[in-house]
N, C-alpha and C positions, 0 to 999 in steps of 0.2 A: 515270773513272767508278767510284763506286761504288754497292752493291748489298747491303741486304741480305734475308734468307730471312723476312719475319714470323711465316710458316708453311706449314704440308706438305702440310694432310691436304686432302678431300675436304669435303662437306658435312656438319655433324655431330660432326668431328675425331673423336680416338680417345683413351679411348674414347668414344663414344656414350652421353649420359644413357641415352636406354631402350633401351641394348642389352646383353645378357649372352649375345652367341656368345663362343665361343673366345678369339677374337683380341682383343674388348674385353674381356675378364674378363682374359687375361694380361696385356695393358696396363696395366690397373687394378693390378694385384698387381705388376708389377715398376716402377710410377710410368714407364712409357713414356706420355707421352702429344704427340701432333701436334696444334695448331692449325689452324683453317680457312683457307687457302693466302690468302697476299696477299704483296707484296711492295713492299721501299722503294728505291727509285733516283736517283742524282745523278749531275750530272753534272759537277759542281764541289766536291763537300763537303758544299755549303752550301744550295745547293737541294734540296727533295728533293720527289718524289712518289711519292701511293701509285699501286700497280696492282691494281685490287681495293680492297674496304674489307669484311674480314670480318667475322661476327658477332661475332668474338674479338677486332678493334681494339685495345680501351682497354687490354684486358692486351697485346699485340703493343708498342704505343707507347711504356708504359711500361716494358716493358723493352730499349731500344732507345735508346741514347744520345746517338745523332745527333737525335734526333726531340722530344727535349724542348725545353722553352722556354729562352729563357736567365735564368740568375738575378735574380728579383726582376719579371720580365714576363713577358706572356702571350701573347708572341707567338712561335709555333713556326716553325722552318723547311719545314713544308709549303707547299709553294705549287697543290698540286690533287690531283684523282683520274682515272689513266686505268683506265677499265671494260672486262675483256674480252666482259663479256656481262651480261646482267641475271639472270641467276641470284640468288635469295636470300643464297646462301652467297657472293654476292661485290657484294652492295648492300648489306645491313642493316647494315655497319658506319658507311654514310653516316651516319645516326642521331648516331652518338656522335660527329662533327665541326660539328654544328648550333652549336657552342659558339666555331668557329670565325671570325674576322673577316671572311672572304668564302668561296666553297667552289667553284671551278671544277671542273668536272666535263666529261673528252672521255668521248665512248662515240659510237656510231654511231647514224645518225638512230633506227633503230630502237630501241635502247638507250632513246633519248632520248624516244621514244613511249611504250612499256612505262615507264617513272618520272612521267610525266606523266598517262598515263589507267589503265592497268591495276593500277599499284603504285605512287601517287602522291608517290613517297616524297619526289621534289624540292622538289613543292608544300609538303609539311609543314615541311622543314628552310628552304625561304623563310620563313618566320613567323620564323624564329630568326636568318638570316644572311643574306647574300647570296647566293645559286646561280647561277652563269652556269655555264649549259650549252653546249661547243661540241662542234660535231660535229668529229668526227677525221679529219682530213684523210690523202692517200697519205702525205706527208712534211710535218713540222710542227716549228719550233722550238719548244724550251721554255726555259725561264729555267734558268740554269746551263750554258749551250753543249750541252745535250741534245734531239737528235736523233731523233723517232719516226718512223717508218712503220706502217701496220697493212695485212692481207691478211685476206681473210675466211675464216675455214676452216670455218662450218659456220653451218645454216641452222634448227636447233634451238632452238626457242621455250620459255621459260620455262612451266611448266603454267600459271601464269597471265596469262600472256600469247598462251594457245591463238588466243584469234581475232584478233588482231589481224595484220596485212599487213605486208608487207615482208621485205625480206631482208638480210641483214649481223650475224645475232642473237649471233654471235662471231666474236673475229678474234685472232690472235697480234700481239705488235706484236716491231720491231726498234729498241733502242733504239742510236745510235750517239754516242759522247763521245771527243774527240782520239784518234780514229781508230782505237777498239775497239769492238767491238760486241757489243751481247745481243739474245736474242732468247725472251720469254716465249710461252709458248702452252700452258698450263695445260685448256685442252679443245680434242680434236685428233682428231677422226673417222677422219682419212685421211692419210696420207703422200702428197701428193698432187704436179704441178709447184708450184704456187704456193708450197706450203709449202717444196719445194725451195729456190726460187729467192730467198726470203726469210732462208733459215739461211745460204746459198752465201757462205762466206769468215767468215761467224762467229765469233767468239770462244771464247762460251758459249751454252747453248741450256736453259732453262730448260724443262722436255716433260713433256708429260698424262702422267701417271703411276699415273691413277684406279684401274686395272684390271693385272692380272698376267697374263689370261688370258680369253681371248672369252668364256666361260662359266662363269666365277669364279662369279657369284649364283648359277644354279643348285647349284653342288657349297655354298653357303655359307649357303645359305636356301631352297634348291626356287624361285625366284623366275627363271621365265621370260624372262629381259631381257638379251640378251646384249649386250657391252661395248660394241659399234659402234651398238646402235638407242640407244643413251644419250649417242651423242656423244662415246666414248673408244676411240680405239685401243690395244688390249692392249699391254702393256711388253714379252710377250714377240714382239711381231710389229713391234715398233719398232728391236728390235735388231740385225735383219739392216741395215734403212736407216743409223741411225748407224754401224754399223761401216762401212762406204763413207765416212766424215768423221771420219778420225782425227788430223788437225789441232782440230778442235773438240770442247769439254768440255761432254759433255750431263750434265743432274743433274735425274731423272724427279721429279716434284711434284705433289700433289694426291694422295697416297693414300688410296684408299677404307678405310673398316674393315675391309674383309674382306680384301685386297691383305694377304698375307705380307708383300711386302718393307717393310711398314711398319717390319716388328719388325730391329732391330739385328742378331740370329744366327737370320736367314731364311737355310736353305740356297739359295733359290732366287738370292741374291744373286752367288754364283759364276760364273750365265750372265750376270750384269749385270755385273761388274766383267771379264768375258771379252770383253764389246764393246766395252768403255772406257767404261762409263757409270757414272753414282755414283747414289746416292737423297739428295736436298738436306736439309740438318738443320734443324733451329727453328732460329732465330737466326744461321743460319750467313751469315759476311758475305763478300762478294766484291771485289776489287781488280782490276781492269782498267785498270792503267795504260801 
């Protein structure tokens, strides 16, 4: 199996067009910058899909060498996209694969609702390619001897997908290939059984990494919202859980701008690499063989 990192950050990445706190102004100034979190997976090589499609894509792909065409055609080794959630910051890179020969797309019914009435983004990229939508089954082959599961971890609805019904709005998947396994989950409320029982015997563990601390926005913009009513479990409240799994390599992803451990010389980093945990890089590739 391999795996690689597209990107790190949260919605937005780092820095932030219209932001000048702290943490994007020194990003800006020492050329630190994170892309908006997606990731590519195979389970052969040769297949690959994305997870997520961020608004960052077209730069993600082409710098990613596995992902291009091969010489002289136009035909990529992607073969779909699995969705953790209908978030913007992990649909709008659909858009830029419109160009693509057919565009399979799993996400969950709900997923699958919110792209068809609320953010119609399917309907638009059908004008250009093919779209088959399927829904994502507990356990599912994919092309290249890769193996998913998904579990639903959180019932959090897209703001524009306020009214709409149903439940499954995100979910972690486990991806398993000749008998290794990952396990993404890029937005993660709660440490909860289910998520347990889904990481249990793991490889690698791919974990929301949005947030440093329950009340990070407050201390970072007076903004009222702490890390759990947003659907992220603080990194520092995840760390007691991963230490109890130190056979397995967890590598926190999706930081927000305001999140210290974006930045490379975060002191805060010290309680992290104390659990056994790392913060995932741009581009950084994984080998699970």
């Amino acid at each position: 199996m391999r795996v690689r990192i597209l990107g790190t950050a949260a919605g937005g990445g780092l820095p932030q067009w219209n932001c000048g706190c702290r943490s994007c102004s020194r990003a800006a100034e020492l050329g630190v910058a994170r892309s908006q979190d997606c990731l590519a997976i195979s389970g052969d090589g040769t297949s690959w899909y994305l997870v997520n499609a961020s608004p960052d894509l077209r730069t993600q792909l082409l710098a990613s060498p596995e992902l291009r065409p091969a010489p002289g055609t136009r035909r990529t080794p992607l073969e779909g996209v699995l969705l953790t959630s209908a978030e913007l910051d992990h649909t709008l890179g659909l858009l830029t694969l419109r160009e693509a020969a057919r565009l399979p797309i799993y996400a969950t019914a709900a997923v699958h609702q919110a792209l068809r009435q609320a953010f119609p983004i399917a309907d638009v990229i059908g004008n250009y390619t093919e779209v088959r939508q399927e829904v994502v089954a507990d356990r599912q082959l994919l092309a290249g001897g890769l193996v998913v599961e998904a579990v639903g971890v959180s019932d959090k609805r897209p703001r524009y997908a306020r009214e709409l019904p149903g439940t499954g709005w995100a979910v972690a998947y486990r991806f398993t290939g000749s008998g290794r396994s990952l396990v993404y989950a890029p937005c993660l409320p709660t440490w909860n059984d289910a998520f347990e029982r889904i990481i249990d015997g793991a490889d690698v563990v791919l974990l929301d990494g949005t947030f440093h601390t329950e009340d990070e926005l407050t201390h970072a913009s007076g903004s009222d919202r702490p890390a759990r009513s947003m659907g992220h479990l603080p990194i520092r409240d995840a760390l007691p859980e991963i230490a109890r799994h130190p056979a397995t390599r967890f590598l926190f992803t999706h930081l927000n701008n305001t999140n210290p451990l974006a930045h490379p010389d975060a002191p805060e980093l010290a309680d992290v690499h104390g659990a056994g945990a790392e913060i995932a890089a741009e581009g950084q590739v994984l080998v699970l063989d």
